[in-house]
C-alpha positions in Angstrom: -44.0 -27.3 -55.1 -41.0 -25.2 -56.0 -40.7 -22.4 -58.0 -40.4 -23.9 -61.2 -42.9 -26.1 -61.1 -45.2 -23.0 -60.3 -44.6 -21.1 -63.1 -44.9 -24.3 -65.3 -48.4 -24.8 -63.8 -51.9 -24.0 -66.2 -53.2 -20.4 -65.3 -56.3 -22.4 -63.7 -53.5 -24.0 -61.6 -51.7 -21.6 -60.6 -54.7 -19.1 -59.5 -56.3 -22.2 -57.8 -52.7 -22.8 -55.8 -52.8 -18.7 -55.0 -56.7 -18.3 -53.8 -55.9 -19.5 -50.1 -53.2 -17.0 -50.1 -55.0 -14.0 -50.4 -58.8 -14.8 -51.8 -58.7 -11.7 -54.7 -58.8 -12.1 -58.5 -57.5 -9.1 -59.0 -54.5 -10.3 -57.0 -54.5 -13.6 -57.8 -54.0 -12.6 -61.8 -51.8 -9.9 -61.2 -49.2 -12.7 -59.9 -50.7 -15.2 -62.1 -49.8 -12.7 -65.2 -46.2 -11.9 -63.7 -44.9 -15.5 -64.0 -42.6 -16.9 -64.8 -40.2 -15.7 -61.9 -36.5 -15.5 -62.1 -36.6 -16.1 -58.3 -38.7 -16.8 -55.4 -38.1 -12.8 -54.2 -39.6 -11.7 -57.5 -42.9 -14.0 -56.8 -42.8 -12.4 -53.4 -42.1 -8.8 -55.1 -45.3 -9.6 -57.2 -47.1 -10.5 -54.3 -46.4 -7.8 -52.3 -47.0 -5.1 -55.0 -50.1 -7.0 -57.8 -53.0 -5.7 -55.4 -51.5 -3.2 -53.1 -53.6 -1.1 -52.1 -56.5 -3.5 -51.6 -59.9 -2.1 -51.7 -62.7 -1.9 -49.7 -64.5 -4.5 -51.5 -61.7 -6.7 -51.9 -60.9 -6.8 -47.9 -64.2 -7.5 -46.6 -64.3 -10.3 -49.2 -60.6 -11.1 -48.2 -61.0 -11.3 -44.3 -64.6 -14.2 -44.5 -61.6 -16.7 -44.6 -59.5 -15.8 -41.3 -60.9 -16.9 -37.4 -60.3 -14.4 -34.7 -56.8 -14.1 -33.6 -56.1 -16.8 -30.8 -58.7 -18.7 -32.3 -59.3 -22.1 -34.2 -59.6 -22.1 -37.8 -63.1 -23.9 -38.5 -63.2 -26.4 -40.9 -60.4 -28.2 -43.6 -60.2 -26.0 -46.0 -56.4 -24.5 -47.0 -57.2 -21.2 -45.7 -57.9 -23.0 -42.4 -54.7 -24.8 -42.3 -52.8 -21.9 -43.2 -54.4 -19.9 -40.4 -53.8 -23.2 -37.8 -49.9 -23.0 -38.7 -49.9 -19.2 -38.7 -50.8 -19.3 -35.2 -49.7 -22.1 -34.2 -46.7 -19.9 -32.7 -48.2 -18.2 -30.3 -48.2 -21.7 -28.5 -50.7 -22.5 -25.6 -52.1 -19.2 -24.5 -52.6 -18.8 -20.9 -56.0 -17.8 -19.6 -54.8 -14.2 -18.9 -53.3 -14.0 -22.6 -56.6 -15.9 -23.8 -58.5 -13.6 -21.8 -56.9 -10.1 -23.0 -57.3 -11.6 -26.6 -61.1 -12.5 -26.4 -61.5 -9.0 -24.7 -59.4 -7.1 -27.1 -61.3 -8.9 -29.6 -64.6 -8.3 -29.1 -63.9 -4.3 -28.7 -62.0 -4.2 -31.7 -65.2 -6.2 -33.4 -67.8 -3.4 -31.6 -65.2 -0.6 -32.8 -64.7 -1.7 -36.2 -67.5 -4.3 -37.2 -65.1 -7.0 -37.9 -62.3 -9.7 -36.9 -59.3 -8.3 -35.4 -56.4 -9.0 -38.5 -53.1 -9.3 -37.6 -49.7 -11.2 -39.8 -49.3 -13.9 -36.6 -46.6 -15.5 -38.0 -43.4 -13.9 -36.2 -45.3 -12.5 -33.5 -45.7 -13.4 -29.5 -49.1 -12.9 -27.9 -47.9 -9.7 -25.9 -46.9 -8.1 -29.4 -50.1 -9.2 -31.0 -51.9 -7.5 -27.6 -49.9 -4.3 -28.3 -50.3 -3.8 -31.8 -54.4 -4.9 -30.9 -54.3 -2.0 -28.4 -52.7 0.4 -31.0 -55.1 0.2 -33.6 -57.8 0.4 -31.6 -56.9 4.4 -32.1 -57.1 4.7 -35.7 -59.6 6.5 -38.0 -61.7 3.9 -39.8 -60.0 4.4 -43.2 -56.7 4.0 -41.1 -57.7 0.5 -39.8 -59.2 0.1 -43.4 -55.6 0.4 -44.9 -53.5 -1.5 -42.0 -55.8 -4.8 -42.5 -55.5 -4.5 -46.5 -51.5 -4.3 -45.7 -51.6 -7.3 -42.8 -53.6 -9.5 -45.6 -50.8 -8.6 -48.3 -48.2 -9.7 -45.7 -50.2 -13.0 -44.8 -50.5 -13.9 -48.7 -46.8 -13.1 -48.9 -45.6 -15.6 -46.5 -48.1 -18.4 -47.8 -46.8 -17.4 -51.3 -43.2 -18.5 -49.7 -44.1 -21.8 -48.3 -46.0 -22.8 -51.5 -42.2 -21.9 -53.3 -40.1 -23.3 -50.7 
């Protein structure tokens, strides 16, 4: 689909081609309601900016559809295949790579009492590992805020390949 034939689709269209984006009605009709867009950068602008900041609720309902980084996507739903291609770039990781993720994983998970969240997409292993290590120092509401931004940046980028 292009960007023309997404702001020609229904609204029930249109939210249902969003939803494995970024899984938030409040987001979802925020972009919805913006169309149509003079350009793919305003659809991104929207994308970036209809549910920023996310809340609490919103997150936690947000982050059920992404696997642990360095993991599988279970399933074949679009969120799955999304998250498959997302990380597809970190390639084959080796078992010290694999091993540093499941570790830095699980602490993060005992620390925070969820998945580890990260934008994949443009990222090696060793700056995924970094930025894991970082924010394993911040406050809770800190982390809170910094997975709410990574899920706005995921749902931006899928926005993009659905209008390329």
């Amino acid at each position: 689909m292009d960007l023309g034939e997404f702001n020609q689709l229904s609204s029930d269209d249109a939210r249902a081609s969003l939803r494995p984006c970024l899984d938030v009605d409040r987001w979802i009709d925020g972009v919805v309601a913006a169309r149509p867009f003079s350009s793919v950068e305003a659809a991104l602008e929207a994308a970036r900016t209809s549910a920023a900041p996310l809340t609490d609720d919103e997150i936690n309902q947000a982050m059920s559809h992404h696997p642990r980084i360095g993991e599988k996507a279970k399933g074949s739903s679009a969120e799955a295949a999304y998250s498959s291609r997302e990380q597809a770039g970190l390639g084959a990781l080796d078992g010290s790579v694999q091993d540093r993720l499941a570790a830095g994983n699980a602490a993060y998970e005992e620390r925070f009492d969820r998945v580890f969240l990260i934008r994949a997409a443009g990222r090696d292993p060793e700056e995924i590992l970094a930025e894991l290590e970082r924010r394993m120092t911040n406050t809770d509401t800190a982390e809170l805020a910094e997975v709410g931004e990574q899920l706005i940046q995921i749902a931006t980028l899928r926005l993009e390949g659905i209008l390329a």
